[in-house]
C-alpha positions in Angstrom: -16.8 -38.3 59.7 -16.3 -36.4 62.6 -17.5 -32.7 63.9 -14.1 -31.0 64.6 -13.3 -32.6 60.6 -16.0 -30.3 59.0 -15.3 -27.5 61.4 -11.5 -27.6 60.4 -12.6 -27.6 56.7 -14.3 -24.3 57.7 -12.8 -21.6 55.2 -12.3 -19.5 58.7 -10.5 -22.3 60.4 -7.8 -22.4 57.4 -7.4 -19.4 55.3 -5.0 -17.7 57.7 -2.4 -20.5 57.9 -2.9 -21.2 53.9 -4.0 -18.0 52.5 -0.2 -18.1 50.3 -1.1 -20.9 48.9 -4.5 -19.6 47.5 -6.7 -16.8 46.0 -7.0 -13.3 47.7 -9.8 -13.6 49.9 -11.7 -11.3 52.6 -14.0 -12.6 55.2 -17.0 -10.7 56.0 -18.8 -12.1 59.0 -22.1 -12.6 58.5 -25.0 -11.2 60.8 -27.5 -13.3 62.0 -30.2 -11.7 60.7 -28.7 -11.9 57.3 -28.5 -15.5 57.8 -32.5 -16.0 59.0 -32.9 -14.0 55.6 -31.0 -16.7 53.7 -32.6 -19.0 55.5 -36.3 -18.3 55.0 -38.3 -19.6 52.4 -39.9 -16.9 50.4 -40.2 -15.5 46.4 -37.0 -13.5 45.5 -37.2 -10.6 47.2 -33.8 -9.0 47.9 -32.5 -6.2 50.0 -33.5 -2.3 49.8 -29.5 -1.7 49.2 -29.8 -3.9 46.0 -32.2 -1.6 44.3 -28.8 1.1 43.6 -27.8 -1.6 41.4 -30.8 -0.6 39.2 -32.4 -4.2 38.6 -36.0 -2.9 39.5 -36.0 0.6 38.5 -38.4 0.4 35.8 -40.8 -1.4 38.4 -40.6 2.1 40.2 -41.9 4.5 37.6 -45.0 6.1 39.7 -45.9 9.5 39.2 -47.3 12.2 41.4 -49.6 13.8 39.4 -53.4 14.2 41.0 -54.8 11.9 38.5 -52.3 8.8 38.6 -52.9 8.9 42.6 -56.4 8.8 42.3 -56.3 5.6 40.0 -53.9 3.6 41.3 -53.7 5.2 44.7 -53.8 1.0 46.1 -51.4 -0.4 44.5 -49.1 2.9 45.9 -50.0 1.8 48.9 -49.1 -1.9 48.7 -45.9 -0.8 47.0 -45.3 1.4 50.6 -46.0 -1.9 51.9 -44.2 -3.9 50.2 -41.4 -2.1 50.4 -41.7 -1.5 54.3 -41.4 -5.0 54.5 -38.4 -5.6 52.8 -35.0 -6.7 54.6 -32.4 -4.0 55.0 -28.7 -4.9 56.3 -26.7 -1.7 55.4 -23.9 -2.4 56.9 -23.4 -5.6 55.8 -24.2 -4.7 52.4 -21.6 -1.9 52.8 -18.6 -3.8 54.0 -19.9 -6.3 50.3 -19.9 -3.2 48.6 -16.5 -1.4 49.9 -14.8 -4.9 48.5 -16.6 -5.0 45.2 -15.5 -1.3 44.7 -11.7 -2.5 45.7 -11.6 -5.9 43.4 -14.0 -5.3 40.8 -15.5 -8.9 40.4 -15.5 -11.7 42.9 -16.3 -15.0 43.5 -17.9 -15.6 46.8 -19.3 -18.6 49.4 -20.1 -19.2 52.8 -17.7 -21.2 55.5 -17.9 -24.4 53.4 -20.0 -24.2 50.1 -20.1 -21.9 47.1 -23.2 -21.0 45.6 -22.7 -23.2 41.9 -25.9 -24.6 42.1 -28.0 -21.8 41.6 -25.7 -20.4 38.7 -29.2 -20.8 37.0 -30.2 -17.9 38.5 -27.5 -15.3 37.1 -25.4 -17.9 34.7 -22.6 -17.0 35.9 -20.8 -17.1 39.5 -18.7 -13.6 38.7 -20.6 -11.2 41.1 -19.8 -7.6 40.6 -22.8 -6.2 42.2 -24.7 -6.7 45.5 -27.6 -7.7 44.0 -25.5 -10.9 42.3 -24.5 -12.1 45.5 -27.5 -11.8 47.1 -29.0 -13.6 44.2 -26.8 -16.6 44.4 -26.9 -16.8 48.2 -30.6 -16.8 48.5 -31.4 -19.4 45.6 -28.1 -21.3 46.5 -29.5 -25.3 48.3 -25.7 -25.8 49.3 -25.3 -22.0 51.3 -29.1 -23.4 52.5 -27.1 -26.9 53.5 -24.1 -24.7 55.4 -27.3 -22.8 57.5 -29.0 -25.6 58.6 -26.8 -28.7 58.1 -23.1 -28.8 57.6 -22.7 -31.8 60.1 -25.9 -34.1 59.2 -23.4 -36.9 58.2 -21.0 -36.9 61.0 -21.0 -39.5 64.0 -22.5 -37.5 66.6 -25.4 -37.1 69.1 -27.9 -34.3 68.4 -26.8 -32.5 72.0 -23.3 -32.4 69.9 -24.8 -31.4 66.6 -26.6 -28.6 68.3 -23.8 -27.3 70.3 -21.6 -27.0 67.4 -24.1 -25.3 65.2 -23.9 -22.9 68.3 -21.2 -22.1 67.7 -20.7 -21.5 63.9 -19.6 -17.9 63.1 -20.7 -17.4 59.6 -18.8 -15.4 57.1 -18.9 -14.6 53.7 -15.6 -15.3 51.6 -15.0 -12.7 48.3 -12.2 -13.8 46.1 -11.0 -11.8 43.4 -12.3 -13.0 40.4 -10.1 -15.3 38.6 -11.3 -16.7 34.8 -10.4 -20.4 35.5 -10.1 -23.1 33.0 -12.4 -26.1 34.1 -9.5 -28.7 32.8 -7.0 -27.2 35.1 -9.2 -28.3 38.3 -8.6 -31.6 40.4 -10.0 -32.7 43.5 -7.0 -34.4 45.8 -7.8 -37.1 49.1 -5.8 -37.5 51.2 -5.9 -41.1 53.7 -3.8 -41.6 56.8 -1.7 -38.4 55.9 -0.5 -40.1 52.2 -2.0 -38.2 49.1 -3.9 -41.4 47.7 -6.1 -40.1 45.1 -6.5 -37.4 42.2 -10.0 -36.9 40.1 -10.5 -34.7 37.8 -13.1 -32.2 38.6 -14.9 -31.3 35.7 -16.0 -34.8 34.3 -18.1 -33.7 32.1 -15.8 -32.8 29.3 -12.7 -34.7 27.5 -9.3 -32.6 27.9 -6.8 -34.6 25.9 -3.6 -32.6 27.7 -4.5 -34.7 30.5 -3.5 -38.0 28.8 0.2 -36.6 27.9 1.2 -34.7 31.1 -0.5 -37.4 33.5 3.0 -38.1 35.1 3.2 -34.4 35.6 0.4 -33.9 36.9 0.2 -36.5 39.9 3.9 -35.5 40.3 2.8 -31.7 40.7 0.6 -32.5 43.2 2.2 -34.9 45.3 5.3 -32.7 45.9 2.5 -30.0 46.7 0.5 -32.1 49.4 3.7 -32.9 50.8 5.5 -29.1 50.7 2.6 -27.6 51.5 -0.4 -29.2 53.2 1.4 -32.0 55.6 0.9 -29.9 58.3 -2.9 -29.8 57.9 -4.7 -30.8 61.2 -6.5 -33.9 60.3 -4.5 -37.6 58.4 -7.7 -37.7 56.2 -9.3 -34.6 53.9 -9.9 -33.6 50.7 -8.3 -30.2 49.2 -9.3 -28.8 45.6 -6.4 -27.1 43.5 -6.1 -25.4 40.0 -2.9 -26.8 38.1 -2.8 -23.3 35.7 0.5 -25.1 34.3 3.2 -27.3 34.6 4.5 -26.6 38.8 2.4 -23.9 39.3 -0.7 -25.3 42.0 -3.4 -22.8 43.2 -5.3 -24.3 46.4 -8.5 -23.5 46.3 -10.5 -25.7 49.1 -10.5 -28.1 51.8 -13.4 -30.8 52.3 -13.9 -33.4 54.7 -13.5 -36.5 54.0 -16.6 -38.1 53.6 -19.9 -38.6 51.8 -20.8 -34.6 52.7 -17.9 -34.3 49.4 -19.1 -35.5 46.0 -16.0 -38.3 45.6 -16.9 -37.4 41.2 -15.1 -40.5 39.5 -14.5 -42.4 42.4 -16.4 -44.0 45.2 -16.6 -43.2 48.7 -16.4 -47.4 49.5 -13.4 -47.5 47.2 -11.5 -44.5 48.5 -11.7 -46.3 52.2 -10.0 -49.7 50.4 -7.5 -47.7 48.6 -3.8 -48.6 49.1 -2.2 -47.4 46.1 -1.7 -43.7 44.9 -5.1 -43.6 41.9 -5.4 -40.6 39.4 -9.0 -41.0 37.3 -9.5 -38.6 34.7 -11.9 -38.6 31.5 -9.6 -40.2 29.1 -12.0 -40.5 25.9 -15.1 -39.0 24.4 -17.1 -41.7 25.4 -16.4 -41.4 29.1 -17.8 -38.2 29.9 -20.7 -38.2 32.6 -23.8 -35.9 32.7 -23.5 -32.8 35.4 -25.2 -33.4 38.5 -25.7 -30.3 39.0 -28.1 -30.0 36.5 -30.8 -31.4 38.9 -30.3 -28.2 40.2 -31.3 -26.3 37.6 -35.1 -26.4 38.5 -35.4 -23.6 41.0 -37.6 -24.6 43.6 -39.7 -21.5 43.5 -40.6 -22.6 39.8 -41.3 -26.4 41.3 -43.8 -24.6 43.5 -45.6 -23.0 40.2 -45.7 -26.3 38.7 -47.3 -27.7 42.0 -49.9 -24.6 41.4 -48.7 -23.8 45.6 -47.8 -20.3 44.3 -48.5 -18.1 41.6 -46.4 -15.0 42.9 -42.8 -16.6 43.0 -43.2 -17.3 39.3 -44.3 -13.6 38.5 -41.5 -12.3 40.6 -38.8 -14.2 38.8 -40.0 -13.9 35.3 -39.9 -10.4 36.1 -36.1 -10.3 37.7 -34.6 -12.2 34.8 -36.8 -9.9 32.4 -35.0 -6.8 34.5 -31.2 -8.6 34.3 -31.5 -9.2 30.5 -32.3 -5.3 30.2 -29.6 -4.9 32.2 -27.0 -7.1 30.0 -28.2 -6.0 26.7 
């Protein structure tokens, strides 16, 4: 795998040439200070412009009465503090909020990777607030693996790692929220310009509709590849797509082709033999496979409780998700 093949998967590289072919989306670049925010190690603490989404307002109930001052006039002032210390980006976090205002409910990622691992965090990757982006974002190890490493697996000298990382402008893509069903979603790779094999994407469920409309469905999406996507700039990739019914093809994603993209029920040593058009799907009970994203599901701030490294990031999350259950109840 090559550099310029993950920089031409870049959602910014692509979504103006293809953006007819999928979801409404808005770029947002992303300032760099946002990104050494997303990028630094710490307990969840999140912007001053999330607290207008009311997460934390019952952690805010000081009053100003002579007596309260006098007995807890230190932790007032380590609240100042605290809050002194806290990351602002208001104008970033006003262009976020000007969309949300406009489309309701979104779905969002960086250049190459969503944030579905940390859907621990929220359960759910429908964002209709700042303070849900922000949350996904920050506890999110594949928008950490776009900061700091979207081309560890190519072919490539550092001096060429470093100058493309250089050059990455970072945005943040907002989709309009669309309720998708899982069964609908296939992960296409294309080899030497020929569409040579389909998975299904979710694997870990049995979708019987699959097993009748199997013809249709590798029909659908050949004649798609070839209408639509011959004209993409590199003879190997991988593109997601939502088939929503018979004809009708959604793209959703391009990947490059290579071990950086999960192959799910193939191989990446079989899909470099492959010859012959392959479509893999679940086709019984018995052949579903766990979620590997499940080994995501231990945030790392809890791993660092369990170490005993620090107390703090456990009280602060226990205390957000207390605050978001409030909030959902």
């Amino acid at each position: 795998m090559q550099i310029p093949e993950v920089q031409q998967c870049d959602i910014s590289s692509w979504l103006k040439d293809y953006s007819h072919l999928t979801f409404p989306t808005n770029l947002i670049p992303i300032p760099c200070e946002v990104i050494s925010y997303l990028n630094t190690d710490s307990t969840l603490i999140l912007p001053l412009e999330c607290d207008a989404d009311g997460y934390f307002d019952n952690h805010r109930h000081y009053s100003d009465s002579e007596d309260n001052t006098s007995d807890f006039g230190e932790e007032l002032d380590e609240n100042d503090q605290e809050e002194k210390s806290r990351p602002s980006f208001p104008e970033f976090s006003d262009s976020i909020k000007n969309l949300l205002s406009e489309k309701g409910s979104v779905f969002c990622k960086l250049n190459w990777s969503s944030p579905k691992d940390a859907i621990w965090i929220s359960h759910s990757l429908k964002c209709s607030t700042l303070t849900d982006i922000f949350l996904l974002l920050k506890s999110s190890m594949f928008v950490n693996h776009d900061i700091t490493s979207p081309f560890k697996d190519c072919e490539a000298t550092s001096e060429e790692v470093n100058e493309a990382m250089s050059e990455i402008q970072y945005n943040l893509a907002l989709r309009e929220w669309r309720s998708i069903n899982p069964g609908h979603e296939f992960r296409c790779f294309v080899k030497n310009g020929s569409l040579k094999a389909i998975s299904q994407r979710d694997f870990t469920s049995f979708y019987d509709y699959i097993i009748k409309e199997e013809s249709f469905i590798k029909e659908d999406l050949t004649r798609f590849h070839k209408n639509n996507l011959s004209n993409f700039p590199l003879n190997d990739f991988v593109f997601d797509v939502v088939r929503s019914s018979k004809g009708k093809i959604t793209l959703v994603d391009f990947n490059p082709s290579g071990i950086t993209t999960d192959a799910l029920l193939f191989e990446w040593s079989e899909l470099q033999e492959i010859e012959e058009m392959e479509f893999r799907f679940i086709s019984e009970e018995k052949g579903i496979r766990s979620d590997t994203l499940r080994q995501y599901s231990l945030p790392t701030d809890v791993v660092d409780i369990a170490n005993g490294t620090d107390h703090d990031k456990l009280l602060s999350f226990l205390e957000l998700q207390a605050e978001m259950q409030k909030k959902n109840t």
